[in-house]
N, CA, C and O atoms as a Tripos MOL2 file, in Angstrom:
@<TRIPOS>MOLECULE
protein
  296   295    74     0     0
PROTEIN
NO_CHARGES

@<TRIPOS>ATOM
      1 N          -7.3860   53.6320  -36.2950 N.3       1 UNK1
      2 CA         -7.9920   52.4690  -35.6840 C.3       1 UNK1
      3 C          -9.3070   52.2140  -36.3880 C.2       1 UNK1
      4 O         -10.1010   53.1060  -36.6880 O.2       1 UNK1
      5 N          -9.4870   50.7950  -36.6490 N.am      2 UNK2
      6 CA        -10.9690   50.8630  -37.2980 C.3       2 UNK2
      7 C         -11.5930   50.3630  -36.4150 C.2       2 UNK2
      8 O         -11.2100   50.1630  -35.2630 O.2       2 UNK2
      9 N         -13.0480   50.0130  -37.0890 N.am      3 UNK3
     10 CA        -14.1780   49.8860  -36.5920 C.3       3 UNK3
     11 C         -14.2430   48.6170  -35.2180 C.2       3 UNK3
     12 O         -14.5790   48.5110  -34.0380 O.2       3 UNK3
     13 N         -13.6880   47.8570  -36.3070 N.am      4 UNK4
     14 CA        -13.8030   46.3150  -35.4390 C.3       4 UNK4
     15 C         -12.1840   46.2030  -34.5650 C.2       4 UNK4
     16 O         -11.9200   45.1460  -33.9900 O.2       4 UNK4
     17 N         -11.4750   47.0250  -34.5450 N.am      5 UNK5
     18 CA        -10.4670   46.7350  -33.6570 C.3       5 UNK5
     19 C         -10.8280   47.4000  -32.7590 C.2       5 UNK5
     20 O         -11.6170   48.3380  -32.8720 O.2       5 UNK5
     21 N         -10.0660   46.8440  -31.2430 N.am      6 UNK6
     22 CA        -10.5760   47.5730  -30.2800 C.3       6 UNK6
     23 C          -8.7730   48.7750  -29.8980 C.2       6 UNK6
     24 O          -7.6300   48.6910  -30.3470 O.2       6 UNK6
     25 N          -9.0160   49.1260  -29.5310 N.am      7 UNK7
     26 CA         -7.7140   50.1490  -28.8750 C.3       7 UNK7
     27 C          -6.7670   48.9980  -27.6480 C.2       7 UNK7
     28 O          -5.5510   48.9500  -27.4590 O.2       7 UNK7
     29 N          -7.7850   48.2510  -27.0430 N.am      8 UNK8
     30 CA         -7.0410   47.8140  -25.8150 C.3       8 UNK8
     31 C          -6.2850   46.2880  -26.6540 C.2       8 UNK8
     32 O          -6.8750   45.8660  -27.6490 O.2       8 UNK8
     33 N          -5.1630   45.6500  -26.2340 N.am      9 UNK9
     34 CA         -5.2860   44.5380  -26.6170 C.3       9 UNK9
     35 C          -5.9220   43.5500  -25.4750 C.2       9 UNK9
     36 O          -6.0370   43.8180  -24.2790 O.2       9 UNK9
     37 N          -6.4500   41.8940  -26.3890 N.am     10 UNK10
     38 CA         -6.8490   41.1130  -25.6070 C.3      10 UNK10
     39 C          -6.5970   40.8090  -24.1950 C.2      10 UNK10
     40 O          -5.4770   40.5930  -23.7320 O.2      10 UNK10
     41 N          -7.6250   40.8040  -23.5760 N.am     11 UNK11
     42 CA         -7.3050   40.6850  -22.2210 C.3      11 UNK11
     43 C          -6.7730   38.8940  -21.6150 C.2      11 UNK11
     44 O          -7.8920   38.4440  -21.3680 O.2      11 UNK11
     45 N          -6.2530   38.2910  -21.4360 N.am     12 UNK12
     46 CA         -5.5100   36.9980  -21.1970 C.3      12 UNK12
     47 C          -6.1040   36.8020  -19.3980 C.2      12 UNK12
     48 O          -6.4340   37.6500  -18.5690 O.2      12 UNK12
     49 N          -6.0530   35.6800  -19.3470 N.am     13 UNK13
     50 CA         -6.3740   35.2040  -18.3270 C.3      13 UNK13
     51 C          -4.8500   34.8690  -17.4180 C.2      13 UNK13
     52 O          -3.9040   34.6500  -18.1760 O.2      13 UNK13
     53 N          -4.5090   34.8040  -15.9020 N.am     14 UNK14
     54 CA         -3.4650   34.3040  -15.6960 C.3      14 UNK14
     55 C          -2.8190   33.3380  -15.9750 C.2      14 UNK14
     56 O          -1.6080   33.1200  -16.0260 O.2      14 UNK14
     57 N          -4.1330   32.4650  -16.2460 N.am     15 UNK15
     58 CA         -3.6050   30.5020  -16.7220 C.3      15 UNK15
     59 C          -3.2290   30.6940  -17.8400 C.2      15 UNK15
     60 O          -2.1560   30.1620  -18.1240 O.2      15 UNK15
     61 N          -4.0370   31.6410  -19.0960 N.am     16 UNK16
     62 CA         -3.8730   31.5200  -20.2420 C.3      16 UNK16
     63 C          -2.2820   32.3000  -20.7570 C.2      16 UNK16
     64 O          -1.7280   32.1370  -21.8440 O.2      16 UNK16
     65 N          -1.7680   33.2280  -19.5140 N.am     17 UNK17
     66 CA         -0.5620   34.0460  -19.8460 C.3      17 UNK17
     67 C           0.3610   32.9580  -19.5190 C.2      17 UNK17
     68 O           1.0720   32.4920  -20.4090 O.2      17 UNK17
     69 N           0.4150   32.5080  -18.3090 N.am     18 UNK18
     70 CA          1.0530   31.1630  -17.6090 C.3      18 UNK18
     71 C           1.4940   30.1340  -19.0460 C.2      18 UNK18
     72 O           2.5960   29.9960  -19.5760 O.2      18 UNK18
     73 N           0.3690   29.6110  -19.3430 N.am     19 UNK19
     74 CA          0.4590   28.2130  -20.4030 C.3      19 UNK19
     75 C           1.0090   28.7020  -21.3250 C.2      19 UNK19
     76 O           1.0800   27.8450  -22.2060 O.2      19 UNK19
     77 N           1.7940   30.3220  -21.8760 N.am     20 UNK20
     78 CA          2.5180   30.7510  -23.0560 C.3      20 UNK20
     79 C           3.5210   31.1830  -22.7880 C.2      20 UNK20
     80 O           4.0780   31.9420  -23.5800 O.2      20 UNK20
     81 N           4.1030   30.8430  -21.5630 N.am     21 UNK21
     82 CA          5.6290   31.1850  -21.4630 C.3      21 UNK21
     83 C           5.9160   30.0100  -21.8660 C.2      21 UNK21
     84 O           5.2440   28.9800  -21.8040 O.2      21 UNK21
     85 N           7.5070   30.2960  -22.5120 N.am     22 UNK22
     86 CA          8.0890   29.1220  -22.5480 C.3      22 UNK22
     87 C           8.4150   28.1990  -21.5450 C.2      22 UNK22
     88 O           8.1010   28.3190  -20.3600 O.2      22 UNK22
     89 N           9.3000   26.9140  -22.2340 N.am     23 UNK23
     90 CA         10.2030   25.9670  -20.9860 C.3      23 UNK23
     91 C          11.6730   26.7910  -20.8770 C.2      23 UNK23
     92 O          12.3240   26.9680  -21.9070 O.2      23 UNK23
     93 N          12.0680   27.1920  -19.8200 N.am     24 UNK24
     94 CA         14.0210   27.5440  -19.7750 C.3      24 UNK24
     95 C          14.1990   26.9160  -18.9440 C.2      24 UNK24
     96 O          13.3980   26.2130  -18.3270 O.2      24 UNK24
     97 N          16.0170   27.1700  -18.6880 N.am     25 UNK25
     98 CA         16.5600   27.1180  -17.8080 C.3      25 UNK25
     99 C          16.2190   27.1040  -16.4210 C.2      25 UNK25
    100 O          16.9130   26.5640  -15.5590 O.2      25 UNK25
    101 N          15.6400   27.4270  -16.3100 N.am     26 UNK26
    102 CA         14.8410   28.1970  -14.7600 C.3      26 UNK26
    103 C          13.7230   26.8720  -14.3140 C.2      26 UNK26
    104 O          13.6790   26.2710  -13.2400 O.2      26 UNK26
    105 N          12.8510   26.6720  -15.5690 N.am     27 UNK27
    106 CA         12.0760   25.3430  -15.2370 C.3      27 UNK27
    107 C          12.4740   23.8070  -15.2340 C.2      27 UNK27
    108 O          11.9850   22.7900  -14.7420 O.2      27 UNK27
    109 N          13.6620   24.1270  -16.0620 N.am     28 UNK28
    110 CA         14.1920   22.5670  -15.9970 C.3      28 UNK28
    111 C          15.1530   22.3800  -14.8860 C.2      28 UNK28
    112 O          15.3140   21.1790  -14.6670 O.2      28 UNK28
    113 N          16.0880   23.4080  -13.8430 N.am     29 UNK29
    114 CA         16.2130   23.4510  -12.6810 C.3      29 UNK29
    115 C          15.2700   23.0000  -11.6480 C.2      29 UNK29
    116 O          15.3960   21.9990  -10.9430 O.2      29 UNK29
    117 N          14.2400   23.9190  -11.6400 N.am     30 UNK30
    118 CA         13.3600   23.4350  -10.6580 C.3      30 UNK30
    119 C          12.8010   22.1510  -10.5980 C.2      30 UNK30
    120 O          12.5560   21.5380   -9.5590 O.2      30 UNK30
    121 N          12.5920   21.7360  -11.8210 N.am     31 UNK31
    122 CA         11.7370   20.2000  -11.8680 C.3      31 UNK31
    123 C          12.9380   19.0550  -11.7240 C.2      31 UNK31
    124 O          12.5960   17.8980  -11.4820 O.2      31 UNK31
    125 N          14.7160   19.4720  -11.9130 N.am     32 UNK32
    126 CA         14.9720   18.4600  -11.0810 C.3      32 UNK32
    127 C          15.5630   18.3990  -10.2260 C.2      32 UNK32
    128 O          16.2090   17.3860   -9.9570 O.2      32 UNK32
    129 N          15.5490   19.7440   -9.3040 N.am     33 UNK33
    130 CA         14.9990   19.6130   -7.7850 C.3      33 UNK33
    131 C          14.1860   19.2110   -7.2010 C.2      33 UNK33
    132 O          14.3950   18.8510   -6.0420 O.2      33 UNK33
    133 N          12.8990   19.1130   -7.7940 N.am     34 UNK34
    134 CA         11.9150   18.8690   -7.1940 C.3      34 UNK34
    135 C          12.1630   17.5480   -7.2170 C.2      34 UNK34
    136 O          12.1040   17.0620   -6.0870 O.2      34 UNK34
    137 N          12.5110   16.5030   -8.3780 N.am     35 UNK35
    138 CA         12.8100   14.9360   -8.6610 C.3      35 UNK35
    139 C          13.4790   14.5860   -7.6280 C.2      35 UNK35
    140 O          12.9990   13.7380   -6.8760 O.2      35 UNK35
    141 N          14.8930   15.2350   -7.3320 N.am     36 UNK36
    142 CA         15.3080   14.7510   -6.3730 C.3      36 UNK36
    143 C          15.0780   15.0210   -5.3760 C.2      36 UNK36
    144 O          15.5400   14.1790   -4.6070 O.2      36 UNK36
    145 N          14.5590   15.8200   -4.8700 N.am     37 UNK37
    146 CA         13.8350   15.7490   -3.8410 C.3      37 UNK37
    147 C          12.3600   14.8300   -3.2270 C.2      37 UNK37
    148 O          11.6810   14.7110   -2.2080 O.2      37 UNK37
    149 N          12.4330   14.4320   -4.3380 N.am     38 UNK38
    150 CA         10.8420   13.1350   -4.0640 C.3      38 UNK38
    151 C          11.7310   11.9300   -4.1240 C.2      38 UNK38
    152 O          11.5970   10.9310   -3.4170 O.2      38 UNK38
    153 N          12.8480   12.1590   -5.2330 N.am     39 UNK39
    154 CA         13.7310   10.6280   -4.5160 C.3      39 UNK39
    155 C          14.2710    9.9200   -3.2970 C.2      39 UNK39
    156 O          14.5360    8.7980   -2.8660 O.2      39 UNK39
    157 N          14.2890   11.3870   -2.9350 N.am     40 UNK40
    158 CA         15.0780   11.1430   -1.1250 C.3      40 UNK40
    159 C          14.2260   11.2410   -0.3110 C.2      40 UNK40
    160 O          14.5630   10.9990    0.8490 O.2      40 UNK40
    161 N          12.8920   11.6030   -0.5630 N.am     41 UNK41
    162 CA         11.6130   11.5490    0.3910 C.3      41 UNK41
    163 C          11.1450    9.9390    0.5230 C.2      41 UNK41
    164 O          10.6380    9.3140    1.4550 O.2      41 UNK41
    165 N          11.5420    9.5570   -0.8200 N.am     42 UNK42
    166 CA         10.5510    8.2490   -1.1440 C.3      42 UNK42
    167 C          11.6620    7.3910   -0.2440 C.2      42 UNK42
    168 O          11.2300    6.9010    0.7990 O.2      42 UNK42
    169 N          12.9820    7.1900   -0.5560 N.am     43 UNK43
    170 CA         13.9840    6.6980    0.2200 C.3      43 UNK43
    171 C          13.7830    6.5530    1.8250 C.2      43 UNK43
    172 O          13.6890    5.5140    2.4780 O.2      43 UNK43
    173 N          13.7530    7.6390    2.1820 N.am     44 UNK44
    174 CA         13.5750    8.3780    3.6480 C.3      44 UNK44
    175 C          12.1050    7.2070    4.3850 C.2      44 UNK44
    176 O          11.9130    6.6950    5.4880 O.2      44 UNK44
    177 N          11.3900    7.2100    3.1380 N.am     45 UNK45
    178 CA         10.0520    6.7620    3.7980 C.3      45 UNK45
    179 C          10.3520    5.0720    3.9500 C.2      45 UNK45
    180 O           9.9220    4.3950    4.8840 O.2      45 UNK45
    181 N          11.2940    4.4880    2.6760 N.am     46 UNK46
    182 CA         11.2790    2.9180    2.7160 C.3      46 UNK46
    183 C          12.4940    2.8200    4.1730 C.2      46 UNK46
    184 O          12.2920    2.1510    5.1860 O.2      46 UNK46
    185 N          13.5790    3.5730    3.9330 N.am     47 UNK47
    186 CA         14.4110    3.0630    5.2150 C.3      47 UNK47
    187 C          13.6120    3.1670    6.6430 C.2      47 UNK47
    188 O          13.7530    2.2250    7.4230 O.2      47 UNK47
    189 N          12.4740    4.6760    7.1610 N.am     48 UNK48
    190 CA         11.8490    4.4410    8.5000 C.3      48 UNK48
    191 C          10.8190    2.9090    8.3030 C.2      48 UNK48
    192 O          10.3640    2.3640    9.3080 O.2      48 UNK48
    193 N          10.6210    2.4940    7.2630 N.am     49 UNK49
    194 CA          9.6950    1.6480    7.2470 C.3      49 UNK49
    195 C          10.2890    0.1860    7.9690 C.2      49 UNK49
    196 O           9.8020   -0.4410    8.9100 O.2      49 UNK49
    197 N          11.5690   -0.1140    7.1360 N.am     50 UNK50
    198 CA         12.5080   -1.2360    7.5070 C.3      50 UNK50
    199 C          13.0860   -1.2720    8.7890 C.2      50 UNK50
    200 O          13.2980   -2.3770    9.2900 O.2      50 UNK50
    201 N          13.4400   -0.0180    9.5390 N.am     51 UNK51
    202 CA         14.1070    0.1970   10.4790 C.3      51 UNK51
    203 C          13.5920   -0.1200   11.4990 C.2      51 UNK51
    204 O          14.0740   -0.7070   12.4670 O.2      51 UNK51
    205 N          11.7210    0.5860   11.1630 N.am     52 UNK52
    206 CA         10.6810    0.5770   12.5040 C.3      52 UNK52
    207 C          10.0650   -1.1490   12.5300 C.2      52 UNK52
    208 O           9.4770   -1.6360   13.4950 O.2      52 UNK52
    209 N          10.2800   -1.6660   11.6120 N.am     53 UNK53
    210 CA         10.1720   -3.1240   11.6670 C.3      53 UNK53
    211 C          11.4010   -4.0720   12.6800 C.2      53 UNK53
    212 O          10.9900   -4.9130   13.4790 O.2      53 UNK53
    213 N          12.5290   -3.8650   12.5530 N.am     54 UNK54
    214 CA         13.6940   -4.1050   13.0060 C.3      54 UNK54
    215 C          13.2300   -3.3730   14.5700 C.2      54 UNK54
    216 O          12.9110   -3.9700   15.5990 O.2      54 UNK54
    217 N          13.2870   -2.4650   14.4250 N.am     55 UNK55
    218 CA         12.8380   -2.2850   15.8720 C.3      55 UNK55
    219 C          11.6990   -2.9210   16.9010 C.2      55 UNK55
    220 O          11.8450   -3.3830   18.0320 O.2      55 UNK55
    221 N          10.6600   -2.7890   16.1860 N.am     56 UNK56
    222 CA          9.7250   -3.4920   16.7360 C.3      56 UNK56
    223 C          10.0240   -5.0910   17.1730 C.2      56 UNK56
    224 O           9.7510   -5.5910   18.2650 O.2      56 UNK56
    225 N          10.4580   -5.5440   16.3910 N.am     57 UNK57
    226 CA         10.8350   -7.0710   16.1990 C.3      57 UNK57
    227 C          11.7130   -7.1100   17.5220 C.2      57 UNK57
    228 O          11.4260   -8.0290   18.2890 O.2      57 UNK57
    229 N          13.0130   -6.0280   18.0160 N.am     58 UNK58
    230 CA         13.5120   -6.1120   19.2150 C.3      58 UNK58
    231 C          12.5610   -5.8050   19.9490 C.2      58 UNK58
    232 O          12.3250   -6.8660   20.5270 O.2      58 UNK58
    233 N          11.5560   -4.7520   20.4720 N.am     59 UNK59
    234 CA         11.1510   -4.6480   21.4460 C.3      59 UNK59
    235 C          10.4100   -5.8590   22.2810 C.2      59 UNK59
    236 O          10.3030   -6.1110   23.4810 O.2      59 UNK59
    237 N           9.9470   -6.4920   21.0610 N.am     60 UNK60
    238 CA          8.6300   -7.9430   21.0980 C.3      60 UNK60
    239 C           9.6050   -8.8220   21.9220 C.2      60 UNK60
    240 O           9.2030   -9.3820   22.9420 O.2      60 UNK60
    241 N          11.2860   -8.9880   21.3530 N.am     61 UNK61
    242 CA         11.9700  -10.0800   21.7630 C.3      61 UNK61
    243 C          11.8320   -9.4400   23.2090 C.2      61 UNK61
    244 O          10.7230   -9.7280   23.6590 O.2      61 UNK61
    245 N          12.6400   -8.6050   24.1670 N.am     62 UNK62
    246 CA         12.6740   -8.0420   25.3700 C.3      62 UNK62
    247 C          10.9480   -8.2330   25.8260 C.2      62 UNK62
    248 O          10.8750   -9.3890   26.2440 O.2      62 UNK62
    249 N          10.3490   -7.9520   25.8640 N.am     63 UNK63
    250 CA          8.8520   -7.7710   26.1090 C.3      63 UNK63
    251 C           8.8300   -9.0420   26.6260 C.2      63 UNK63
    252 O           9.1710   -9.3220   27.7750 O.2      63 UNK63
    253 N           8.4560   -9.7740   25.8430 N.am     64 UNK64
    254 CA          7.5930  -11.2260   26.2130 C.3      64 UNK64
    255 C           9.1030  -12.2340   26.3280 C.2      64 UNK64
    256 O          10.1180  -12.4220   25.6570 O.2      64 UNK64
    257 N           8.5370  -12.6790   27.5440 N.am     65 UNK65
    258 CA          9.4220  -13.6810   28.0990 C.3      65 UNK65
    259 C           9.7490  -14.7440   27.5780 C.2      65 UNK65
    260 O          10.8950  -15.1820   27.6830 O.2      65 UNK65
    261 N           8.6640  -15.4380   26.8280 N.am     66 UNK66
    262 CA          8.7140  -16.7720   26.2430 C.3      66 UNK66
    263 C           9.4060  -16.5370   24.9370 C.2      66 UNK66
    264 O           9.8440  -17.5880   24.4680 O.2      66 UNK66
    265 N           9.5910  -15.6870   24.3540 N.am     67 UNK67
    266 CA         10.6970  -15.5060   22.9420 C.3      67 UNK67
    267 C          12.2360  -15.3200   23.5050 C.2      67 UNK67
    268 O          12.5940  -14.5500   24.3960 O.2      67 UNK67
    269 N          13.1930  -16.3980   22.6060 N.am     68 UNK68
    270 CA         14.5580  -16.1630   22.8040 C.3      68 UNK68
    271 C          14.9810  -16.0440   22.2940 C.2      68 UNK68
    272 O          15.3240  -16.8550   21.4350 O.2      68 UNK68
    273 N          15.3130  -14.9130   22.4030 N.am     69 UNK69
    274 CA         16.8250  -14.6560   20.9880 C.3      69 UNK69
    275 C          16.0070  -13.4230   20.3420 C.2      69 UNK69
    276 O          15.1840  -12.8990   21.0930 O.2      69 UNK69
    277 N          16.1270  -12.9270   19.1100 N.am     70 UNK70
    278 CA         15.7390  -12.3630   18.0280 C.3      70 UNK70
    279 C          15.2200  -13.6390   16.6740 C.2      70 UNK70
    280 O          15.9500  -14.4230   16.0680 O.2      70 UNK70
    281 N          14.5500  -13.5470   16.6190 N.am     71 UNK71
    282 CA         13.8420  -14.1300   15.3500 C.3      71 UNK71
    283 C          13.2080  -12.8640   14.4770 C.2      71 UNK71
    284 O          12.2880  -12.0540   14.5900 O.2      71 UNK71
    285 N          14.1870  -13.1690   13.6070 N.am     72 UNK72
    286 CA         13.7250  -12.1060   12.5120 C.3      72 UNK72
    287 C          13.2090  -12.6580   10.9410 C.2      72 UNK72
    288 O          13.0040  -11.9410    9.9620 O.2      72 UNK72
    289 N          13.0750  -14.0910   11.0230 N.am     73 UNK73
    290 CA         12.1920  -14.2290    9.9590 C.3      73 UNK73
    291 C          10.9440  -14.9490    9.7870 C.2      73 UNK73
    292 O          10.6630  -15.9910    9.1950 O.2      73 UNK73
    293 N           9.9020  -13.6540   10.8370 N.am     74 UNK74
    294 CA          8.5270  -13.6330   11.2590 C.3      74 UNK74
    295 C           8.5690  -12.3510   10.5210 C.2      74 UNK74
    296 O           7.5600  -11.6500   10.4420 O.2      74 UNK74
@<TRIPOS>BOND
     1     1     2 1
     2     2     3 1
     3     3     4 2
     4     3     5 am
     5     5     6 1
     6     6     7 1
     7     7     8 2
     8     7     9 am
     9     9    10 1
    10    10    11 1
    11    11    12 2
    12    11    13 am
    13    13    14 1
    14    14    15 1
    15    15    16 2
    16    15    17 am
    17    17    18 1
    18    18    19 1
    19    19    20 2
    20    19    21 am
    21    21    22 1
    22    22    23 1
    23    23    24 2
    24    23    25 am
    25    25    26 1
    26    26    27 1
    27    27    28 2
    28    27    29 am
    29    29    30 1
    30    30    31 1
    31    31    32 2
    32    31    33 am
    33    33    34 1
    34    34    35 1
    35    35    36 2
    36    35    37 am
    37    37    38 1
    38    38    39 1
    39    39    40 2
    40    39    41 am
    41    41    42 1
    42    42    43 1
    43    43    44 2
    44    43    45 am
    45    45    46 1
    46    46    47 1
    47    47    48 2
    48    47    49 am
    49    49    50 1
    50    50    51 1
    51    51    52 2
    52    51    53 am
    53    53    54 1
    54    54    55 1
    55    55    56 2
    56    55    57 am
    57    57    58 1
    58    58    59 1
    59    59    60 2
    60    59    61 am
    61    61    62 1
    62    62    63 1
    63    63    64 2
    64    63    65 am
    65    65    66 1
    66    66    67 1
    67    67    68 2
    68    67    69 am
    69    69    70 1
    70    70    71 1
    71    71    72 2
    72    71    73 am
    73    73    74 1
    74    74    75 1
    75    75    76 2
    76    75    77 am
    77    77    78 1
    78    78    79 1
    79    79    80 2
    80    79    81 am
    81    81    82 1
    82    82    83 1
    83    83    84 2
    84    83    85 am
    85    85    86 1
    86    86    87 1
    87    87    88 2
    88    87    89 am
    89    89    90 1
    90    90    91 1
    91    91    92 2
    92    91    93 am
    93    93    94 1
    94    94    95 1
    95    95    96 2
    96    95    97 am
    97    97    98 1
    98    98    99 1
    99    99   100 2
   100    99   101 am
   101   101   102 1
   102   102   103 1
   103   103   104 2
   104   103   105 am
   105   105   106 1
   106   106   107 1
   107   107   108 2
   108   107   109 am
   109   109   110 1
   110   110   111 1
   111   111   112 2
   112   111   113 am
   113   113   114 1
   114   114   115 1
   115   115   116 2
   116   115   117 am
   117   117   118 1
   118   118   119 1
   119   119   120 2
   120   119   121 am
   121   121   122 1
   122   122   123 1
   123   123   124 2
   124   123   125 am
   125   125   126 1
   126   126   127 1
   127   127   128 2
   128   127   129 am
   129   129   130 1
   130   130   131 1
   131   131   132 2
   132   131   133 am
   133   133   134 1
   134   134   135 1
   135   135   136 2
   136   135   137 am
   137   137   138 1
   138   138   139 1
   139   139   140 2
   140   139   141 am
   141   141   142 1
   142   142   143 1
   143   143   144 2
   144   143   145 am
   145   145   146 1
   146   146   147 1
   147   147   148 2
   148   147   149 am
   149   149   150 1
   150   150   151 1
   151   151   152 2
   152   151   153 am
   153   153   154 1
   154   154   155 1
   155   155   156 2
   156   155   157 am
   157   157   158 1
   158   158   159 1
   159   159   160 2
   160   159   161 am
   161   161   162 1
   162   162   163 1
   163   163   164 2
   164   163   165 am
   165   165   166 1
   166   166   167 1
   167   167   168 2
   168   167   169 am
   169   169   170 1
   170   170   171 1
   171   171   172 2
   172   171   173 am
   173   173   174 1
   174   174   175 1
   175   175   176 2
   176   175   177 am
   177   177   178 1
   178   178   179 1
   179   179   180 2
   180   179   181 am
   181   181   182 1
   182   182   183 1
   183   183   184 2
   184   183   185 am
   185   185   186 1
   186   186   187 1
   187   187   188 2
   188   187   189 am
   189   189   190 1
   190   190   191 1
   191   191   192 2
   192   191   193 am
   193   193   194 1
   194   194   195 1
   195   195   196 2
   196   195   197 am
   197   197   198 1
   198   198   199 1
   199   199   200 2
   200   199   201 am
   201   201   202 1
   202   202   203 1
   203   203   204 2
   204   203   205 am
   205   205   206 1
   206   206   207 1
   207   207   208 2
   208   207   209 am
   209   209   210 1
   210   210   211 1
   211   211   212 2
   212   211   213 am
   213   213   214 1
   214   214   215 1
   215   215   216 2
   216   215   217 am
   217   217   218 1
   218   218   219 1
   219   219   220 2
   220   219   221 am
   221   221   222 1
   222   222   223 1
   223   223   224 2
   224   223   225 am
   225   225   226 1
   226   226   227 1
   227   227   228 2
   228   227   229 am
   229   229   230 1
   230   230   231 1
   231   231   232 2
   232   231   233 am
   233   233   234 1
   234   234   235 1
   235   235   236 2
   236   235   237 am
   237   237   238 1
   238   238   239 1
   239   239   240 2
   240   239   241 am
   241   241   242 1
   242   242   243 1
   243   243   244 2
   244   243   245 am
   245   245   246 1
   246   246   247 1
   247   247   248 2
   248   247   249 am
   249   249   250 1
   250   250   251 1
   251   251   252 2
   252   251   253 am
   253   253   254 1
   254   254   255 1
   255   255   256 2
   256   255   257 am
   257   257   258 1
   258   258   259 1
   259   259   260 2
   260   259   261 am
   261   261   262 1
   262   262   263 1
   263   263   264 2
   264   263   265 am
   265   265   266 1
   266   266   267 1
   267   267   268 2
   268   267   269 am
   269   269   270 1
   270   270   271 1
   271   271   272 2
   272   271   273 am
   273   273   274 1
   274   274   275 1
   275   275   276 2
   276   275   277 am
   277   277   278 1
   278   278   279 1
   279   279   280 2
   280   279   281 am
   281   281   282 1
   282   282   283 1
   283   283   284 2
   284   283   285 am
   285   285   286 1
   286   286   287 1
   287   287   288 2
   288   287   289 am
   289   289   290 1
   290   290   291 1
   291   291   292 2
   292   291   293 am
   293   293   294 1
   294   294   295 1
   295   295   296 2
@<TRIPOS>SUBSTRUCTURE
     1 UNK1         2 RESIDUE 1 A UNK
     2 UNK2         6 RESIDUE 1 A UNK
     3 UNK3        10 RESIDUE 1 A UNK
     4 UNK4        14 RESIDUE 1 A UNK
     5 UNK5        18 RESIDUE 1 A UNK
     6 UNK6        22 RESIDUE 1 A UNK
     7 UNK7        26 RESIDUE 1 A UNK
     8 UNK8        30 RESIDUE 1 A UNK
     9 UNK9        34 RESIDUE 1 A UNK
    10 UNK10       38 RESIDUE 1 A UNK
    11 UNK11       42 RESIDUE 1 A UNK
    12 UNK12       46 RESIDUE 1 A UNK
    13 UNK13       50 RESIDUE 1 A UNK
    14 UNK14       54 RESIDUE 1 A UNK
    15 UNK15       58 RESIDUE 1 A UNK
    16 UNK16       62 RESIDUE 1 A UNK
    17 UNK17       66 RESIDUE 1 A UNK
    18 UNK18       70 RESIDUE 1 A UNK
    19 UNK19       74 RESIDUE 1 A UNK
    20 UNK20       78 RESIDUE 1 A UNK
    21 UNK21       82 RESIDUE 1 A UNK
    22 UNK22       86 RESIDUE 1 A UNK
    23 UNK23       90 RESIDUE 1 A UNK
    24 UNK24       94 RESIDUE 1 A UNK
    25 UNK25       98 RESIDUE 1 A UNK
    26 UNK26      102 RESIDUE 1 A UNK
    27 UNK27      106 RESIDUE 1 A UNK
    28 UNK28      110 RESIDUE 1 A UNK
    29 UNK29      114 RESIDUE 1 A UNK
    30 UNK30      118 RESIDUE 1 A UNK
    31 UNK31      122 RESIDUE 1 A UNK
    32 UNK32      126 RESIDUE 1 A UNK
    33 UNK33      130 RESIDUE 1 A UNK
    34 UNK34      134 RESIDUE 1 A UNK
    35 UNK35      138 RESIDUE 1 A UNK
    36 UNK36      142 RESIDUE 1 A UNK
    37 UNK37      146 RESIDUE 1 A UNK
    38 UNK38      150 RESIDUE 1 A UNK
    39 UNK39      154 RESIDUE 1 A UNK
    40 UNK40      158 RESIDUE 1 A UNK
    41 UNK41      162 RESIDUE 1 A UNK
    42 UNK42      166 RESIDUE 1 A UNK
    43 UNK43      170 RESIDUE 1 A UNK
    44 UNK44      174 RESIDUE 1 A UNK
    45 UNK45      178 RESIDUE 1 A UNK
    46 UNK46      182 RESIDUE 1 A UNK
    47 UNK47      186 RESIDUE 1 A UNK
    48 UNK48      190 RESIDUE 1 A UNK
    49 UNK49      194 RESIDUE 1 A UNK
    50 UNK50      198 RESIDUE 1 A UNK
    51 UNK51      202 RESIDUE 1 A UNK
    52 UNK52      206 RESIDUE 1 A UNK
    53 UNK53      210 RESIDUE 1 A UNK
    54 UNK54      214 RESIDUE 1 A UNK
    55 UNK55      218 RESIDUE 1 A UNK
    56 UNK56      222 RESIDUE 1 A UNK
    57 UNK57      226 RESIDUE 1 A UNK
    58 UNK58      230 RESIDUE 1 A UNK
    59 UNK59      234 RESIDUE 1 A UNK
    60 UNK60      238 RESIDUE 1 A UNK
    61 UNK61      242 RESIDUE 1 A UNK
    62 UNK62      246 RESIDUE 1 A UNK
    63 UNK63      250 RESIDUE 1 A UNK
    64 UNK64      254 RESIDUE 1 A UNK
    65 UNK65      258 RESIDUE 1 A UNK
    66 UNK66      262 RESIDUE 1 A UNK
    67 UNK67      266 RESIDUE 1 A UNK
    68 UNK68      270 RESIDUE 1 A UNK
    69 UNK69      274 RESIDUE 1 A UNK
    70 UNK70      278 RESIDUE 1 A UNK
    71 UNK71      282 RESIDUE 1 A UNK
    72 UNK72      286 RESIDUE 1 A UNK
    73 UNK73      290 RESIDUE 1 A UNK
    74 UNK74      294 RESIDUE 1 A UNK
């Protein structure tokens, strides 16, 4: 061993061991699970959005007396 080497090797940080693994199998699974899983979240969120509109729109008709019918393009 010489002078200027040390015995231990470099010590790595977790991020810095992290950021030198490769991409596999294993990561390109997970990331598109994760995709589809934000697809069907995002989905999930536009249908309660439409639905709770549709709903509301009935409750208003029942509620107030002076509306007849359903009017749904308010």
């Amino acid at each position: 061993v010489s002078a200027t080497t040390s015995a231990q090797p470099a010590q790595l940080t977790r991020n810095e061991r992290l950021d030198r693994l490769p991409f596999n199998k294993a990561h390109r699974k997970l990331l598109v699970a994760s995709g589809i899983g934000w697809a069907f979240d995002a989905m999930d969120v536009g249908l309660v959005s439409f639905a709770a509109a549709f709903i509301l729109a009935c409750i208003a008709a029942l509620c107030l007396p002076e509306r007849k019918g359903l009017n749904l393009e308010d």
